[in-house]
MARSESE-762423 format. One record per residue: z, x, y of N, C-alpha, C, O in turn. Coordinates in steps of 0.2 Angstrom, whole numbers, plus 5000, padded with zeros to 4 digits. Atoms other than C-alpha are relative to their C-alpha. Example, Ala and Ser with C-alpha at 12.3 -4.5 7.8 and 13.67 -1.06 7.14 Angstrom:
2
500050044994503950624978500050045006500350095005;499949964994503650684995500349965005500449995011;
END
This chain:
305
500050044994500050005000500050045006500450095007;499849944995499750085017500549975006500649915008;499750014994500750105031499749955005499149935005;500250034992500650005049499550055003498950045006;500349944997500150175053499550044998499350095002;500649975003498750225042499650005003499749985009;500750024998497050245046499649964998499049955001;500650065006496250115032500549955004500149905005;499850065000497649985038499749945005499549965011;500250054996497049825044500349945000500349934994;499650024998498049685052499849944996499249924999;500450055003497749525040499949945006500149935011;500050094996497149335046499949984998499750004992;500350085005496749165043499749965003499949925007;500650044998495149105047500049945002500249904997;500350114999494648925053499949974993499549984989;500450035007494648825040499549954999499549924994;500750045001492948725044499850054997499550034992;500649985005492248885037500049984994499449994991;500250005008492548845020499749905000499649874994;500350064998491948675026499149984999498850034997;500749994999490048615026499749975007499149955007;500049994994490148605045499950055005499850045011;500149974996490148745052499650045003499750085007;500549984996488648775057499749975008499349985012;500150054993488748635071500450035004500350035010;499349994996490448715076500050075005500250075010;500049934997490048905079499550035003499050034999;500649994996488748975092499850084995500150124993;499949925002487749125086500050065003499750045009;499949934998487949295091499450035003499050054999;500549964998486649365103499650074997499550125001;499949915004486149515090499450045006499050025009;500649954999485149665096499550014998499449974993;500650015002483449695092499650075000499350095005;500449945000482849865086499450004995499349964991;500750015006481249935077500250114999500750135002;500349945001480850125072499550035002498950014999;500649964997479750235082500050074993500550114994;499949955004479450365067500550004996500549964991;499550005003481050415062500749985005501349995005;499550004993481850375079500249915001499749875003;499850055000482650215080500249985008500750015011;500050014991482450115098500249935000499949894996;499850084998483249955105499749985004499550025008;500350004996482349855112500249995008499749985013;499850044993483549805128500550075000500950104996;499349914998484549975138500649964998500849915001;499350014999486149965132500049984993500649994991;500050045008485649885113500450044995500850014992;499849985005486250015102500850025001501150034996;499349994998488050045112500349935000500949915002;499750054999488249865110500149964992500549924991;500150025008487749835092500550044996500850014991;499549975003488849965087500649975002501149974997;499450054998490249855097500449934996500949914994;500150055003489649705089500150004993500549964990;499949975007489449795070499449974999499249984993;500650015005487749705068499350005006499450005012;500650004997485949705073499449984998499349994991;501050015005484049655068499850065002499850105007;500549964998482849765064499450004998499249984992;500750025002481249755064499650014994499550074993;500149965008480449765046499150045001498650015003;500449944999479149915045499349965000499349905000;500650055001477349855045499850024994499850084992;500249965009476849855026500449994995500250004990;499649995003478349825019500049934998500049885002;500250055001478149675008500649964997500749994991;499650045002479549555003500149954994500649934991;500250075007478849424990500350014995500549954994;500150015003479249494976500849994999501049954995;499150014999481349524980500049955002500549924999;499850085000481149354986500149954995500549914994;500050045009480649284969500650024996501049984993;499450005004481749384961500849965003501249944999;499350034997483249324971500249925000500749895002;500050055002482849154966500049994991500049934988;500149995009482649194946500550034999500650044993;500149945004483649324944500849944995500949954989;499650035003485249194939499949924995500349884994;500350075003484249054930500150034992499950084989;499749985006484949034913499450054994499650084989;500449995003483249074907499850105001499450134998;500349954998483149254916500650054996501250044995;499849965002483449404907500750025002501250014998;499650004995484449474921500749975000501250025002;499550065003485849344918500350054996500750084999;499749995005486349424903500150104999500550144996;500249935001485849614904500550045002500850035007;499349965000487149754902499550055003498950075002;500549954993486649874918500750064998501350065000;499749944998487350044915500450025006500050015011;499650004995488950094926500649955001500749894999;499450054996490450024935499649965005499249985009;500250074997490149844942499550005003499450005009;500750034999488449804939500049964995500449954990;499950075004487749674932500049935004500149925010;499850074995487849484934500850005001501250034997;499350014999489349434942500149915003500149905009;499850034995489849244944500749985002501249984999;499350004996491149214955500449925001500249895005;499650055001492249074950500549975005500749915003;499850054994493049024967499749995006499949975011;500850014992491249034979499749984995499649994989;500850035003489748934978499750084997499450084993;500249985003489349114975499750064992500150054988;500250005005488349204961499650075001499150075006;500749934999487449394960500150034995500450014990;500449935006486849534952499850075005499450075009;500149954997487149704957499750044995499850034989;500349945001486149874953499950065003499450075007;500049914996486350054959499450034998499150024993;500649954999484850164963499750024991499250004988;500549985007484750244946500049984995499950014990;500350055004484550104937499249955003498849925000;500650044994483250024951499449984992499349924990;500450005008481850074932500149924996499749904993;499950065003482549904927499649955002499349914999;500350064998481949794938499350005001499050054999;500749995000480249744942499950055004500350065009;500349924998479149904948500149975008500650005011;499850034993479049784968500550005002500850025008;499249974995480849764969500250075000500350095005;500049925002481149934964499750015008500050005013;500249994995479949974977500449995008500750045011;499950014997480449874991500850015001501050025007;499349975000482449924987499950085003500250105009;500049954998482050094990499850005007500150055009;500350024995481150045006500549995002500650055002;499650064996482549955014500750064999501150075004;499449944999483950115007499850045005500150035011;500649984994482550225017500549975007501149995009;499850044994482850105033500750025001500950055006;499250004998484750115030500450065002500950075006;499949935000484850285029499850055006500150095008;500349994993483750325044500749995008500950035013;499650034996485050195054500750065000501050085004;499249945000486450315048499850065003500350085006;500149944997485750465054499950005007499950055011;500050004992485350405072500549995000500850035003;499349984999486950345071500650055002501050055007;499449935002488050485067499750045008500050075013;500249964993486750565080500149965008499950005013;499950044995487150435094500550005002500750005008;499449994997488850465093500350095001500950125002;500149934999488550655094500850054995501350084997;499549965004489450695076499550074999498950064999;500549975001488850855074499550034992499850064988;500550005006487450875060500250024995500149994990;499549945007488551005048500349984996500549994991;499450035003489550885046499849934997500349894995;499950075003488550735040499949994992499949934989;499850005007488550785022500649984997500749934993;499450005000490150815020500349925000500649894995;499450064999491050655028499749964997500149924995;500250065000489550545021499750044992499250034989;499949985008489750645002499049994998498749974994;500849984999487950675004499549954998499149954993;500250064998487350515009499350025003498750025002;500549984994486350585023499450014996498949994997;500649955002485350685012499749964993499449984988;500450055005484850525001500650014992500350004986;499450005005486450544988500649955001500649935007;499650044999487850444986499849954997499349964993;500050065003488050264983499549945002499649905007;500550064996486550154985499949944995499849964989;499750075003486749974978499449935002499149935007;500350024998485749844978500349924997500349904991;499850075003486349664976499649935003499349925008;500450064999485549494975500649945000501149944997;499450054999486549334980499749935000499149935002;499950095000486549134976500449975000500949974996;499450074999487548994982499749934999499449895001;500350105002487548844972500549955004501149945004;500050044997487648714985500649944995501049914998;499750075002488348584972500850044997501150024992;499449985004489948694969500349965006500049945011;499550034993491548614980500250065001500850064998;499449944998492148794986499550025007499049995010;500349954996491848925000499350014998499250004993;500649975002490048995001500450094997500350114991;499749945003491049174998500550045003500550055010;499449984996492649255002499750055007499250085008;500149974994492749335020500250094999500750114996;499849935005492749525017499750045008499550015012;500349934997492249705027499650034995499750024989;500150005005491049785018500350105002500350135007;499649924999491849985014499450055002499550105004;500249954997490450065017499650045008499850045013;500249974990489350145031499249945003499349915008;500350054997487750025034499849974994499750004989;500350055005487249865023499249965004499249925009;500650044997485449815026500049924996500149924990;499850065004485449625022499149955002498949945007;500850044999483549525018500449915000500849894995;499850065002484049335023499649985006499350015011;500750034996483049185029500149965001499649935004;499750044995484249065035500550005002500850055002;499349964996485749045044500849984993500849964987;499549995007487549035033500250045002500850015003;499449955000488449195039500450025006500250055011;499650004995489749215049500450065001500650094996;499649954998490649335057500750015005500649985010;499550014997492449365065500050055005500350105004;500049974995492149445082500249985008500149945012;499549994995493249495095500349905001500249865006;499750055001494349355090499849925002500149885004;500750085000492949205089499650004995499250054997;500350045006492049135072499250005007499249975012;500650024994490049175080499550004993499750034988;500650015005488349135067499650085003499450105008;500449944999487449305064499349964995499149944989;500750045004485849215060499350055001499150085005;500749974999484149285055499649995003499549935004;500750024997482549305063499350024996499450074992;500650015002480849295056499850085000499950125006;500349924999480149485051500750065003500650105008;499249974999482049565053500450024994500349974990;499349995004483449635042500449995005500249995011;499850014997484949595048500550094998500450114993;499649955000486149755049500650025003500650045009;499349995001487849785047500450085000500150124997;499949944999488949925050500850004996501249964997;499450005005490449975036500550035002500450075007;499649974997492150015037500150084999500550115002;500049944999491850185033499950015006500350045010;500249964993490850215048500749975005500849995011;499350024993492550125059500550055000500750085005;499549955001493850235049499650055005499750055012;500149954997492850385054500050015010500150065013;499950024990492750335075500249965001499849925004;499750054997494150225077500350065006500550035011;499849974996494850365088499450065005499550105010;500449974992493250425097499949975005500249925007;500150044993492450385113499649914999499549875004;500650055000491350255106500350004989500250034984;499750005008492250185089499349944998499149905003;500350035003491050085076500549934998501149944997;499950045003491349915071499749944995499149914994;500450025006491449845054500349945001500949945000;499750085002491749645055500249984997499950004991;500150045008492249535043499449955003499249945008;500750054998490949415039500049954992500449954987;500250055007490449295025499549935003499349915008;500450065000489449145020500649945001501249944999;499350034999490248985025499849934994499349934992;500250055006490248825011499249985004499049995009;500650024997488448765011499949904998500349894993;499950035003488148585008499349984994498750004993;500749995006487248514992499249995002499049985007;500649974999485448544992499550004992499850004986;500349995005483948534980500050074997500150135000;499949945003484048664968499450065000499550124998;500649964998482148724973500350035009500050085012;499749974993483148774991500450044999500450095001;499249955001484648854986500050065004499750115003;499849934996485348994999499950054995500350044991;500049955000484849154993499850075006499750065012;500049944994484849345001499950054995499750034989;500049945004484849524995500350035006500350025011;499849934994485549685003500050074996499950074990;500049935003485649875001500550045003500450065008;499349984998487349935002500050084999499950094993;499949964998487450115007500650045002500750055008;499449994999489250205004499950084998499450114995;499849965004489950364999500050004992500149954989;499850025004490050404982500850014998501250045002;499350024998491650374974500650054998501250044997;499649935003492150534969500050055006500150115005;500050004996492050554988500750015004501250015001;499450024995493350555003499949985006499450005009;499850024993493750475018500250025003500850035003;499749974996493650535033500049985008499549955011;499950044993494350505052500050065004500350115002;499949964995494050615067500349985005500449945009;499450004995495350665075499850075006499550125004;500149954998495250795091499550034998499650094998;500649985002493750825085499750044992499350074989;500049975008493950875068500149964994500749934994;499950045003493650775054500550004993500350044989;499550005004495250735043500049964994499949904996;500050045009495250665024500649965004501149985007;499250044998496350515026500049964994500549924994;500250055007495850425006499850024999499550075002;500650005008494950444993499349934999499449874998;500450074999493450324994500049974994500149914995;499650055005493950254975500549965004500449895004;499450055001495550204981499849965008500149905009;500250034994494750145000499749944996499949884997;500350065000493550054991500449934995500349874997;499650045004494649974978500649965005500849905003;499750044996495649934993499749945003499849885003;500750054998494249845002500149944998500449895000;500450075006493749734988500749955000500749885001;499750075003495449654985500149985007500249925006;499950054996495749605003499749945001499249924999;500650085001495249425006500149965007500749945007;499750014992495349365026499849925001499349905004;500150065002495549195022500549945001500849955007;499550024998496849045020500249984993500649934992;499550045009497149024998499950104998499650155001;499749925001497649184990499250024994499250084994;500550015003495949164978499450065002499150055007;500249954999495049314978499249974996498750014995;
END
């Protein structure tokens, strides 16, 4: 358990409870996100001030590459949990992967780590690695925007930077006809999550106001993890990781059903955690025990993980 005074400690809450409702999409305004694209390998906002503000906010759109094709991740993320799909049943080499349903959310996935990607079909495979790519670009202007210096971005991100580490790829469904939450409210632990979604549903808890992070048309939506907050909660310019989730959805034919994907982007977990202090970056965890911490929070109002 940590201290008041740690640097992973975070101060619990109890959300509104329309989110777990199938109202809240009338209740909560959305969030004016930012709006970047990639010049090369150089990532640019489109409004002065976008990237010092998205890093405040913790999320942002970004414009999806030209070329980069979505169809077949879309398909799959509508199959991959139908009783009839492979996928459903398939033992995925590794710690927690695989299906997973989650018996107190409408929700329902399937994760996969990079060195398994060979599984899935050849386009998502592709489009997966397309979208780590993206995530990884974001991390390096990142880290360069807040002028960590370069020597040092292997190390704190367990050689993330250099396309190592922990890349993750999960597929999500929320069955409309469950009576629960769409998904518990969570931080995600690591440093950015690219997220492919095509309507609205996700919400987020910022600067103490419930606001709709909705998508736009030809965008990822992009989030910023509590890795990257630990390591610049004490710079000039700290990152913030939000909570967020989906909120109940209500019932729906079963050819609509909310789906998404993302590509989660962490340390790996044999990794450490670290906070810059006076200018030098200090191990404060173990990304094991961080992440394992993560996971069991729940920012909620039943104890239901």
């Amino acid at each position: 358990m940590n201290s008041p005074r740690s640097a992973t400690y975070r101060d619990s809450l109890t959300l509104p409870s329309p989110l777990y409702q199938a109202h809240a999409e009338a209740m909560y305004p959305p969030l004016a996100l930012e709006r970047a694209h990639f010049l090369g390998s150089r990532l640019v906002f489109d409004a002065e001030g976008g990237f010092a503000r998205s890093i405040e906010q913790g999320f942002f759109l970004l414009k999806k590459p030209h070329g980069m094709v979505c169809t077949a991740a879309d398909l799959f993320a509508h199959q991959f949990y139908l009783p009839t799909s492979c996928y459903r049943e398939m033992e995925v080499p590794g710690r927690y992967q695989g299906y997973f349903d989650r018996p107190h959310d409408q929700w329902e996935n399937f994760y996969i780590e990079r060195d398994n990607w060979h599984l899935l079909p050849r386009a998502v495979a592709l489009l997966g690695t397309q979208m780590a790519a993206l995530g990884l670009s974001v991390l390096r202007n990142t880290l360069a925007f807040l002028d960590v210096p370069l020597r040092d971005w292997p190390r704190l991100s367990a050689g993330l930077t250099d396309n190592r580490g922990h890349q993750m790829l999960a597929f999500n469904h929320f069955r409309s006809a469950k009576n629960t939450r769409g998904c518990k409210f969570h931080r995600d632990s690591g440093w950015v999550t690219v997220l492919r979604s095509t309507e609205p549903g996700l919400y987020a808890w910022i600067d103490g106001q419930v606001r709709a992070i909705n998508p736009l048309p030809g965008y990822f939506i992009i989030n910023f993890g509590s890795s990257f907050e630990v390591l610049t909660q004490r710079m000039a310019t700290p990152v913030r990781a939000n909570i967020h989730g989906v909120a109940q959805l209500q019932p729906r034919p079963a050819r609509s059903e909310r789906t998404s994907y993302t590509v989660f982007l962490d340390s790996g977990l044999d990794g450490n955690l670290y906070q810059y202090r006076n200018g030098r970056a200090v191990v404060v965890q173990s990304v094991e025990q961080f992440a394992e911490q993560e996971v069991a929070r729940t920012y909620d109002q039943t104890p239901r993980l």
